[in-house]
N, C-alpha and C positions, 0 to 999 in steps of 0.2 A: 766452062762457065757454070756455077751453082747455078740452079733455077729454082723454084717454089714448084713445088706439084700439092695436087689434092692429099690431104692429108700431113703436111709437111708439119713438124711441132716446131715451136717459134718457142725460146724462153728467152725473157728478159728480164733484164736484171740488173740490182745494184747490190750494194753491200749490205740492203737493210731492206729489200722489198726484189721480191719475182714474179711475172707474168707469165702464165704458161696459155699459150695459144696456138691454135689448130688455126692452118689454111683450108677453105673448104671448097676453095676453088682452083683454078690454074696460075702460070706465073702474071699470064698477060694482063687480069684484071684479078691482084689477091685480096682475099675476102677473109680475116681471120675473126675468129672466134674464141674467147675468153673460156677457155678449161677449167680454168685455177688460180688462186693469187698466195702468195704469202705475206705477212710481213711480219719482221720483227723488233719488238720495242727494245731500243737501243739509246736509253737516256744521256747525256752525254758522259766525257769523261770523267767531268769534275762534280756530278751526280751521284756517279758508280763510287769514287774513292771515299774512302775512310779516313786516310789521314795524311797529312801534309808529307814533301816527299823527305825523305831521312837527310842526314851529312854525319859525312865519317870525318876523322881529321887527316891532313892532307901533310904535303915536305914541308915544313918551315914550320917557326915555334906560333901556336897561333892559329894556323891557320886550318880551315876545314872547306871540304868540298861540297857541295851537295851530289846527291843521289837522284837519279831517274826513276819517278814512280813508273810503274807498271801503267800502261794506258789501256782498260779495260774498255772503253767503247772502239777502239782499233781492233783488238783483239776480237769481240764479239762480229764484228764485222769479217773476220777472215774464218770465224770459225763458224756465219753464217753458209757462205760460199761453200766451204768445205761440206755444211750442210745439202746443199745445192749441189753439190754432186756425186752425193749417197743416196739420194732423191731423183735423181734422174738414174742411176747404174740399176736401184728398184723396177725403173720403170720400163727400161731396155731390159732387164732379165723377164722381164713380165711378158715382152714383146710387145708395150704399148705407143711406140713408135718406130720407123723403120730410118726415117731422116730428121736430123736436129738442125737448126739453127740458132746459134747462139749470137746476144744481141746484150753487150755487157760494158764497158766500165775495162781499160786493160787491167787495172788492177782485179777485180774479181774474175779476166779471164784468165791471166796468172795463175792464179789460186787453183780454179777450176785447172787448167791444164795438169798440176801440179796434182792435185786430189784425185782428180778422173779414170776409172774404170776404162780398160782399153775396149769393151763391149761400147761404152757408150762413145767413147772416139772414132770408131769405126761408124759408127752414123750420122757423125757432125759432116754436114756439106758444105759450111759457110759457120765464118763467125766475123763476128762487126764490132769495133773495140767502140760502141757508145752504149752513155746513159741517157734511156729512152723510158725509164719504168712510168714518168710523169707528163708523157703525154697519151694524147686518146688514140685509139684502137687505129684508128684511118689515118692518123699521120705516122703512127709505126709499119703501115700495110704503105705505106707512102717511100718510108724510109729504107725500109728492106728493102722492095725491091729497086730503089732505085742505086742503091749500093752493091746488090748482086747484080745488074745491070754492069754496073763500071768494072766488074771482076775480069 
C-alpha cells in the first residue's frame, strides 16, 4: 500500500492547470503545501481557428465532403501534459523529489505515462485518475489519502 511520508510531492492536474504540492507531515494526518501552480491560457477551439473547416469533392456528380479542422484547444492541452512531464524529469534529474504522487484526469495520465522519463517513473508511488486542480488544498489532502487508503 502507497502511503504519504514527509516530503512526498503531490502534483495535480488537468489539461490546462497543475498544482505542485509537498506533504509536510505523515500519512495519518497529511498536511500539504502549495510549491507551485501553472496554468495555461487555452481559449477555446473556435477562438484558436482561422477559418471554417475545408470540403474536397467526394463519389457522385455533385457532391462534396467536408474536412475536419484541426482542433487546436485539444491539441494544446495534450501538449500541455507533455509539458508536465519535461517539468517534473527536470525535477527528478535535479533530485528535487524522491516520491511522486500523481493526481490527474486519465486522459492527461495517459499522456504523462506516454511522455515520461523513466527517472521520474521510478518515483511515482501512487497515481489517482481524478480532476482535483479546483478544489482547495484540505479536500485534496482529504482526497489522496483516502484513495491511497483503499489501495
Amino acid at each position: 500500500m502507497a502511503k504519504l511520508r514527509n516530503d512526498t510531492l503531490i502534483v495535480v492536474s488537468d489539461s490546462e492547470k497543475v498544482l505542485f504540492l509537498r506533504n509536510q507531515t505523515d500519512h495519518e494526518d497529511p498536511n500539504f503545501d502549495v510549491t507551485g501552480e501553472k496554468e495555461q491560457d487555452n481559449p477555446s477551439d473556435q477562438a484558436q481557428s482561422a477559418n471554417r473547416p475545408g470540403r474536397m469533392p467526394d463519389v457522385g456528380h455533385g457532391h462534396r465532403s467536408a474536412l475536419d479542422d484541426t482542433d487546436w484547444h485539444e491539441l494544446a492541452k495534450e501538449r500541455f501534459a507533455k509539458e508536465l512531464a519535461d517539468m517534473l524529469y527536470e525535477e527528478a534529474h535535479k533530485g528535487n523529489f524522491d516520491r511522486l504522487v500523481l493526481v490527474a484526469s486519465p486522459q492527461v495520465l495517459g499522456v504523462l505515462r506516454a511522455d515520461m522519463h523513466q527517472e521520474v517513473q521510478d518515483k511515482i508511488v501512487a497515481e489517482i485518475p481524478k480532476t482535483l486542480t479546483n478544489h482547495p488544498v484540505h479536500e485534496i489532502e482529504k482526497i489522496v489519502k483516502a484513495e491511497l487508503d483503499a489501495v
